[in-house]
N, C-alpha and C positions, 0 to 999 in steps of 0.2 A: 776252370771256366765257370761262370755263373753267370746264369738268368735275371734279368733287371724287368720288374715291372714300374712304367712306369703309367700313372693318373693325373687324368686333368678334369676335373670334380667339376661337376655339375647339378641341378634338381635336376634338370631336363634330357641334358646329354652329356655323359661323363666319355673324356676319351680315355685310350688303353692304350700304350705301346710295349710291347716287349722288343728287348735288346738281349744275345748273349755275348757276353764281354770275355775276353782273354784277353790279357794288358790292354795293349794300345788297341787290340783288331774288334771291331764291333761288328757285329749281322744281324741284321733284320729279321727277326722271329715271325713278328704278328703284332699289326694294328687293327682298331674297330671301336666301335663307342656302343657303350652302353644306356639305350634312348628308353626314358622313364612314359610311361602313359600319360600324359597332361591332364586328362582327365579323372587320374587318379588322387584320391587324399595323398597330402603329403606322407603320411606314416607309408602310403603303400608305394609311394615311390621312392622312399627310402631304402626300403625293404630291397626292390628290385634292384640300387646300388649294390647293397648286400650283397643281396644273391650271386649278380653278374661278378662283381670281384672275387667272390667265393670260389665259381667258378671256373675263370681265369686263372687262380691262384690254384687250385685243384688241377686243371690241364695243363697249365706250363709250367709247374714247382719254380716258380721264381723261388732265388733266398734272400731279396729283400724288395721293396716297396718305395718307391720314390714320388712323389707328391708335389702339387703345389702350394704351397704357403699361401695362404687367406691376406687379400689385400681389399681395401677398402674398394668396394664396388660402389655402383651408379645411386644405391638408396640401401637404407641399414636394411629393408627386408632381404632386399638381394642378398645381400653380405651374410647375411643370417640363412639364408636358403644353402649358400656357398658352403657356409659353415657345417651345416648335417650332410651333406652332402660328402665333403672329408672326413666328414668324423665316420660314418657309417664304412666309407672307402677304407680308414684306417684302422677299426675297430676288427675288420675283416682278415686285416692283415695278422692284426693283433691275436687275432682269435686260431690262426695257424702259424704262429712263435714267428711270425716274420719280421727284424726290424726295417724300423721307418725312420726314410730320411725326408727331411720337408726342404723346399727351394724357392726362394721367389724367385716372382716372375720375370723383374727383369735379371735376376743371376742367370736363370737359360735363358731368358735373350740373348745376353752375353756369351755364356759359353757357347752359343751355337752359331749364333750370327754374328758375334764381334760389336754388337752395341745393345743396350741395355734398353734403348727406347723403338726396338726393331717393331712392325708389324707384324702382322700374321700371316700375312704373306710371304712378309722375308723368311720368317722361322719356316712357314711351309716348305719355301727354297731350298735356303738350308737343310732341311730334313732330307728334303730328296736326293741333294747332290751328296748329301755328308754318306747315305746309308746306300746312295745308288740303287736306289728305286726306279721303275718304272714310270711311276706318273706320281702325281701329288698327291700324297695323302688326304684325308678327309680332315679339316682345320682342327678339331675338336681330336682327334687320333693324331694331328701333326703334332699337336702342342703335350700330348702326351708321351709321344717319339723325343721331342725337346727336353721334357725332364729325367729322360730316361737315359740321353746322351751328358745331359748338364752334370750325373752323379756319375757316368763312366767317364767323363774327364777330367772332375773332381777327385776322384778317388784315384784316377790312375799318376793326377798330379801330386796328391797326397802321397803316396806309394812314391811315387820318385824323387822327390825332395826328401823324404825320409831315410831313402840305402845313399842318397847321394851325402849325408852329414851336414846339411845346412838346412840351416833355422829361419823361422819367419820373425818376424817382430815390426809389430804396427804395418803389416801389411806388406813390409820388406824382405827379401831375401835376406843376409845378413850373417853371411861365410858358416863355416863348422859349427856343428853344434857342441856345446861345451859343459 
């Protein structure tokens, strides 16, 4: 069994989802976001990313970190906020030997809701129905429920295409591996 954390980075509001994964069977540990002071200098709300992942990773011993991949936001400062905002989330990780897997956005799209250009509403959906939850997650903890699901289907597909002896190439199935 193993604990999946996963982040969806923010200055402002970073969400959190934890997943523990046994092959195919996933459960709902713990979502919540971690919401920065506005009022704070950046350096201190950096810091508070820190912290909060610190944490998290401190009470749920995840053993690995799963993330969203930096995509061109609305203006480069955005982008650039987005950017400390992971780095400090991964740096955290880093700092307690945990590796990081990074995912764009639309790959959990995809792996959650079946198309790569879904809203945030869909993926909220998806969250719900996939982990049978009670109600909707908070958007910013759905989407981090999303990348935490996108690396337990990943890996659990990885893991079976590999005992099964077939190989990928150029994106193809493509019989025993040789």
């Amino acid at each position: 069994m193993s604990i999946i954390l996963g982040i969806d980075p923010g200055s402002r509001v970073t969400g959190y989802g934890v997943l523990s994964n046994q092959g195919a069977e996933l459960e709902y540990v713990a979502s919540g976001c971690i919401k920065t002071d506005v009022r704070g200098a950046t350096a201190e709300r950096l810091d508070e990313i820190f912290t909060g992942v610190s944490e998290l990773i401190s009470e749920y011993q995840p053993e690995l970190l799963a993330i969203e991949k930096i995509f061109m936001a609305k203006s480069a400062d955005s982008a650039l906020k987005l950017g400390q905002a992971r780095g400090v989330a991964i740096v955290a990780a880093s700092h307690q030997g945990l590796p990081v897997f990074e995912y764009e956005a639309r790959k959990v799209k995809q792996a959650v809701v079946g198309n790569g250009n879904a809203t945030k509403i869909q993926v909220q959906h998806m969250v719900e129905v996939q982990l049978a939850l009670q109600g909707k997650p908070q958007e910013d903890a759905a989407d981090a429920l999303a990348i935490a699901l996108c690396h337990a289907h990943t890996q659990f597909n990885l893991q079976r295409t590999s005992t099964t002896g077939m190989a990928f190439r150029r994106g193809r199935l493509v019989g025993p591996k040789t």
